[in-house]
C-alpha positions in Angstrom: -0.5 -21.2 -17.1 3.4 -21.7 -16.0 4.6 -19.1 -13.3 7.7 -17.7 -14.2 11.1 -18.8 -12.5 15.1 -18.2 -12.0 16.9 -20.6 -12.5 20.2 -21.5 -10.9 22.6 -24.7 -10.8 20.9 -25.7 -7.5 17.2 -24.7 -7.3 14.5 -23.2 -9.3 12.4 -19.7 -8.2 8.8 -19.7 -8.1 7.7 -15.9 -8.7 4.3 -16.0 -7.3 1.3 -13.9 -5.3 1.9 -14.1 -1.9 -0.5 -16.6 0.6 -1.6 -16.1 4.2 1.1 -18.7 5.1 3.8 -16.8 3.6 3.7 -13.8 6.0 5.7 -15.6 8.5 8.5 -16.3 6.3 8.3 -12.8 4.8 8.6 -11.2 8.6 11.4 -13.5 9.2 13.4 -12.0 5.9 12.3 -8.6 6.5 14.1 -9.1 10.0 17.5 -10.6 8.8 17.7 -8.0 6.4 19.0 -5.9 9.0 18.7 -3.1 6.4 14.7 -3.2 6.6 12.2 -1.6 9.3 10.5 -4.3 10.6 7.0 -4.6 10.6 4.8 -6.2 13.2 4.2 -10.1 12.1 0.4 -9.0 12.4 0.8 -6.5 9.1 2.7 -8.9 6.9 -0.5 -11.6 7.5 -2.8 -8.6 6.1 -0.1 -7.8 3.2 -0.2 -11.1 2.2 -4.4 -11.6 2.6 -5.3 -8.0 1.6 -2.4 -6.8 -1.4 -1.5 -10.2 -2.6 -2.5 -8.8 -5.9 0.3 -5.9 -5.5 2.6 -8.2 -3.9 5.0 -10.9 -4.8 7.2 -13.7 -3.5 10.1 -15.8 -4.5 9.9 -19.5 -3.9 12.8 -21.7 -3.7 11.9 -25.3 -2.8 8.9 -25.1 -0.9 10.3 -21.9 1.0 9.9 -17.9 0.4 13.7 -16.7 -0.2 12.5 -13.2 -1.6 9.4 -10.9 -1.4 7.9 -7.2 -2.7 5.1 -6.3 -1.0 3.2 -2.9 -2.8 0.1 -1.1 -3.3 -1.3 1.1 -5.8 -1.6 4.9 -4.8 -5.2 5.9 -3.3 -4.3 9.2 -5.1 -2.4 7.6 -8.0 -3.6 4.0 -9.0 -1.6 4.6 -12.4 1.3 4.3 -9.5 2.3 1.1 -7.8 4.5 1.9 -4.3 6.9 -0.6 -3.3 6.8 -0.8 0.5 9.5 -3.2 1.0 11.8 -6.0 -0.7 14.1 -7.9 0.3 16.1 -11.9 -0.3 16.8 -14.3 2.2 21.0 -14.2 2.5 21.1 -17.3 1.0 19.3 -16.0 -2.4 21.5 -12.2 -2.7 23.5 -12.1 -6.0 21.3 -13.8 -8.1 19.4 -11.3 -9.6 16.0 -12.2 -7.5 15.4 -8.7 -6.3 15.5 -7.4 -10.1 12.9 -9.8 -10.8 11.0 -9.6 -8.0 9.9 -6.4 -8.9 9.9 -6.8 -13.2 7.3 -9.2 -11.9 5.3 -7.4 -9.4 5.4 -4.5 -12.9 4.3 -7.1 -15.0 1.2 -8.2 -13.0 0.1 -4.3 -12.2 0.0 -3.1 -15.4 -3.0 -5.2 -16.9 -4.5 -2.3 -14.2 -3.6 0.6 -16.3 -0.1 1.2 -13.9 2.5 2.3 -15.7 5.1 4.0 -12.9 6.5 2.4 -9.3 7.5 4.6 -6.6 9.3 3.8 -3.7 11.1 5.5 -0.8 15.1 4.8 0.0 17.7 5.8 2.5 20.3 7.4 1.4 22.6 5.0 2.9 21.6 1.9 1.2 23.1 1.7 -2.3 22.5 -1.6 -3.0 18.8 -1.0 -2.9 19.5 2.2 -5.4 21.3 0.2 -8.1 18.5 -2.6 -8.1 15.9 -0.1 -8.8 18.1 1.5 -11.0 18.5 -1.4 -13.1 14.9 -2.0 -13.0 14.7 1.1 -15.1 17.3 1.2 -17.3 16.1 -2.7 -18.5 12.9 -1.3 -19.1 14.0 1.7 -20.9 12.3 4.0 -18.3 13.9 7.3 -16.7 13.9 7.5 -12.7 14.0 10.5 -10.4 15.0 10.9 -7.1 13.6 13.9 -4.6 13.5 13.9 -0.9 10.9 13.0 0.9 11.1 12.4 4.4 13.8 14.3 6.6 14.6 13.0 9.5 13.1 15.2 11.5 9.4 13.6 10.2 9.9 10.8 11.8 9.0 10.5 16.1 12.0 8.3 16.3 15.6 8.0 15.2 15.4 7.2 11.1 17.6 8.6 8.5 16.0 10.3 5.6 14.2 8.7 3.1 14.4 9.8 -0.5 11.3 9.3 -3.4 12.4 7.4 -6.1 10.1 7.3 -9.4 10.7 4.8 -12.5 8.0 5.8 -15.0 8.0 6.0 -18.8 9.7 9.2 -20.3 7.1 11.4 -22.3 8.6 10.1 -25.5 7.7 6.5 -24.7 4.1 7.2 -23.7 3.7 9.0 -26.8 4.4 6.1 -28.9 
């Protein structure tokens, strides 16, 4: 079976489950982000080893450049939530968040998922029009209600807003 890739002038991208070995790499791009709340290195070792299955990475020549890392809902396993994503600067612009996630969609919904939540600030539009275009390329309506004011958090964090991309009730019907 061929694992699918991106394809640029310079390099090809592996999209693949994530390994053990990865979380390192992962921590390291969740850090440059500067956009990202960092985890402890500790839980991206136990993303990788205990939600590879709802996870994925970008590989660019022997190096994660991009990861999602997701679960499906205790309450809602029709309902993968996307904890974080991100691309190494190097990788931005070429469409490797996008597919990230189309990926991460793909490989959940042998599982009966058919709708990804995920939570965003409202100050980082760039993460907005990704999932956005995630749902207008499959067709698929997304929401947006609030979720967590600021005031829910213990320390200082802007609010984070609940963003749904699921089918519309036309498309399940058919």
């Amino acid at each position: 079976m061929s694992l699918p890739t991106l394809s640029d002038r310079r390099a090809t991208t592996v999209l693949r489950p994530p390994r053990v070995g990865d979380g390192a790499q992962i921590w390291r791009i969740a850090k440059d982000s500067h956009v990202l709340d960092v985890n402890s290195s500790y839980a991206y070792l136990l993303w990788c080893r205990d939600f590879a299955g709802t996870s994925v990475v970008a590989e660019v020549e022997g190096r994660v450049a991009g990861f999602v890392i997701g679960y499906l809902r205790p309450q809602d396993p029709e309902t993968v939530f996307v904890w974080q994503v991100a691309v190494d600067r190097s990788q931005q612009g070429r469409g490797t968040g996008t597919a990230l996630i189309e990926k991460l969609l793909d490989s959940v919904a042998s599982h009966g998922v058919s709708a990804l939540e995920t939570t965003v600030s409202p100050d980082n539009p760039a993460s907005i029009a990704m999932f956005a275009s995630v749902a207008r390329r499959r067709g698929h309506a997304m929401t947006r209600k609030p979720l967590f004011d600021p005031g829910a958090f213990p320390d200082h964090h802007v609010a984070e807003d609940l963003y749904r991309i699921a089918p519309t009730a036309q498309e399940e019907l058919r």
